[in-house]
C-alpha positions in Angstrom: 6.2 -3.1 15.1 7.2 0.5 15.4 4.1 3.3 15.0 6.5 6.0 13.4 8.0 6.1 9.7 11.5 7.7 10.0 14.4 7.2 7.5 18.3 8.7 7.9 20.3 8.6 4.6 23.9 8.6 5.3 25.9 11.2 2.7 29.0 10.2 3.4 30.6 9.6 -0.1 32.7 12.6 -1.9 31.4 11.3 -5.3 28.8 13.9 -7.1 26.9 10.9 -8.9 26.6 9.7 -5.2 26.0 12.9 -3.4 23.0 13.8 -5.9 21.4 10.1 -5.4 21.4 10.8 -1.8 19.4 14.0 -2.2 17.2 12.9 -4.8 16.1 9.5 -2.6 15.5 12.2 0.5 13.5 14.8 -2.3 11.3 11.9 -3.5 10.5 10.5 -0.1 9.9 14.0 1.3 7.5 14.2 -1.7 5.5 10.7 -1.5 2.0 10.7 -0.9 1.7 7.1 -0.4 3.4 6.9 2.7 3.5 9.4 5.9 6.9 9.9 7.3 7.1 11.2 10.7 11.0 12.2 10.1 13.5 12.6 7.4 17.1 13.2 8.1 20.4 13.1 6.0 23.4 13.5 7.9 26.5 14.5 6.1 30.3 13.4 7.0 33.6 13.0 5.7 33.5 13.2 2.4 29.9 13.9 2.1 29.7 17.4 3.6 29.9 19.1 0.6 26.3 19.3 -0.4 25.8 20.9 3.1 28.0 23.6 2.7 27.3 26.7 1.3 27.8 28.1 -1.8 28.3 24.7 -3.3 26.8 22.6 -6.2 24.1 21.2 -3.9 23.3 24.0 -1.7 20.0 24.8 -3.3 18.8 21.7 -3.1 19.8 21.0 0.7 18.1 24.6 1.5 15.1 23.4 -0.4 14.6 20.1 1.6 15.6 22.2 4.6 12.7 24.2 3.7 10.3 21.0 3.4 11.1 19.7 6.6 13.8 17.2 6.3 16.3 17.1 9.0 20.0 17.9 7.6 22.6 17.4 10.0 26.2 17.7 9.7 29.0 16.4 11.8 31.6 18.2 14.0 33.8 16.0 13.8 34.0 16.6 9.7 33.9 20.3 10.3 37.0 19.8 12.3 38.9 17.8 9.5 38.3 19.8 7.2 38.4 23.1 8.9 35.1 24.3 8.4 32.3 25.9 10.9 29.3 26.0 11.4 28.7 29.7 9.6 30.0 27.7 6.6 26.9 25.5 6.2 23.8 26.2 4.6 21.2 27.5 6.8 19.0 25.1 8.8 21.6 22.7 9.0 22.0 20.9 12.2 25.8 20.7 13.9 25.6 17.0 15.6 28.4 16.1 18.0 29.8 13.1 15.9 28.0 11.0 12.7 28.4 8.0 13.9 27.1 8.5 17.3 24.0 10.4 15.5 23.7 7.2 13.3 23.4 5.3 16.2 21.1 7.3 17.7 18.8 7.6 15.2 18.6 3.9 14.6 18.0 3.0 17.9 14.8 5.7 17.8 13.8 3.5 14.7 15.2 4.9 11.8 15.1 3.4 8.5 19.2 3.4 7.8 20.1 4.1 4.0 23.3 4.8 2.2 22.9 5.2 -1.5 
């Protein structure tokens, strides 16, 4: 039985109906009191780096959850593709070497894998 409560939600999905589920999920479990989570991470690639990026329609929100705590991370490997860097992404968000190696990662620390 693991002791900790920790959750990664997986934004990898271009669509905005998508993208703002993703966020929403991570803002409500940030925000619920019956539970105590020990971590909360989103990790955006491919297509889902968008909210993660400054000065786009879900930069406020990301700097908000940012702000509460949650872990936002972002992949090189995506930054590459799409020829972003890091001064490009909202602040507080975490560079991780690849997304799928951070998935794996986090899941074997116990993470709670979800992908709306």
């Amino acid at each position: 039985m693991l002791d900790d409560n920790k959750t990664v939600f997986h934004l990898i999905d271009g669509g905005s109906d998508e993208q703002d589920l993703a966020l929403t999920l991570a803002e409500n479990l940030a925000k619920d009191d019956t539970i105590e989570m020990d971590d909360i991470a989103v990790l955006a690639q491919a297509e889902g780096i968008g909210p993660v990026t400054a000065d786009e329609e879900y930069s406020d929100r990301v700097a908000s959850l940012v702000d509460d705590g949650v872990s936002m991370k972002a992949c090189s490997n995506t930054l590459d593709m799409f020829d972003l860097a890091e001064a490009d992404l909202v602040d507080g968000v975490e560079v991780v070497s690849s997304g799928v190696g951070e998935l794996t990662r986090l899941q074997n620390d116990g993470y709670a894998y979800i992908r709306p």
